[in-house]
N, C-alpha and C positions, 0 to 999 in steps of 0.2 A: 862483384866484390864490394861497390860501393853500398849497397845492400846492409851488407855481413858488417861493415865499418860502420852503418847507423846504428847495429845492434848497438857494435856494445860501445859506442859515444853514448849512448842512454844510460845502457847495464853498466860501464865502470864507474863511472861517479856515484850512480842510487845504489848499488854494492858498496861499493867504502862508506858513503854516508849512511845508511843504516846499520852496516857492522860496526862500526866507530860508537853510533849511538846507542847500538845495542851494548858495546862491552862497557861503555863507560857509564853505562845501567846497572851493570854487574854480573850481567849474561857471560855464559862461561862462553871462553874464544872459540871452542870447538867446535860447540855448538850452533855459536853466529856461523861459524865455516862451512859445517854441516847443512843448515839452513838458506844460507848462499850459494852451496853447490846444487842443490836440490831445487832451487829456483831458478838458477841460469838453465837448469836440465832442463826443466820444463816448458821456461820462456823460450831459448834459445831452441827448442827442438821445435815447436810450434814456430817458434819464425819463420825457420827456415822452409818447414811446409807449408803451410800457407801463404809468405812472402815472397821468399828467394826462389823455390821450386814450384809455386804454386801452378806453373805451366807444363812444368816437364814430368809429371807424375805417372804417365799413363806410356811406361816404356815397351812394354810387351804387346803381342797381337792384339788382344783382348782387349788390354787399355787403351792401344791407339782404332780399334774399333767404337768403344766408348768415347772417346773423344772427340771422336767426327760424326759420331752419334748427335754427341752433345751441338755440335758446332750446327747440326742442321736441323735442330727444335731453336735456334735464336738465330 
């Protein structure tokens, strides 16, 4: 959980301060909005696989095959 709480101690501040600087550019709101949802989507979905989950990926036979694959080449 402390993980998920570093995200967005990052993402909520540099979201408000670039939407803030966007609108007061003259950027329409919606757009900043749209543009902001669209980057937490992407930030936020790669976080969480590669940071938060990046261990627990390989949940079915196959994966935890793979993974103990992986664990006896290092």
């Amino acid at each position: 959980m402390m993980q998920v709480i570093a995200y967005y101690l990052v993402f909520t501040p540099l979201s408000t301060w670039w939407g803030e600087a966007l609108t007061r550019a003259g950027w329409n709101e919606y757009i900043v909005l749209f543009g902001t949802m669209v980057i937490n989507l992407i930030t936020e979905f790669s976080y969480y696989r590669f940071v938060v989950y990046k261990n627990h990926m390989f949940t079915n036979k196959q994966g935890k095959e793979e993974l103990a694959k992986q664990a006896q080449e290092n």
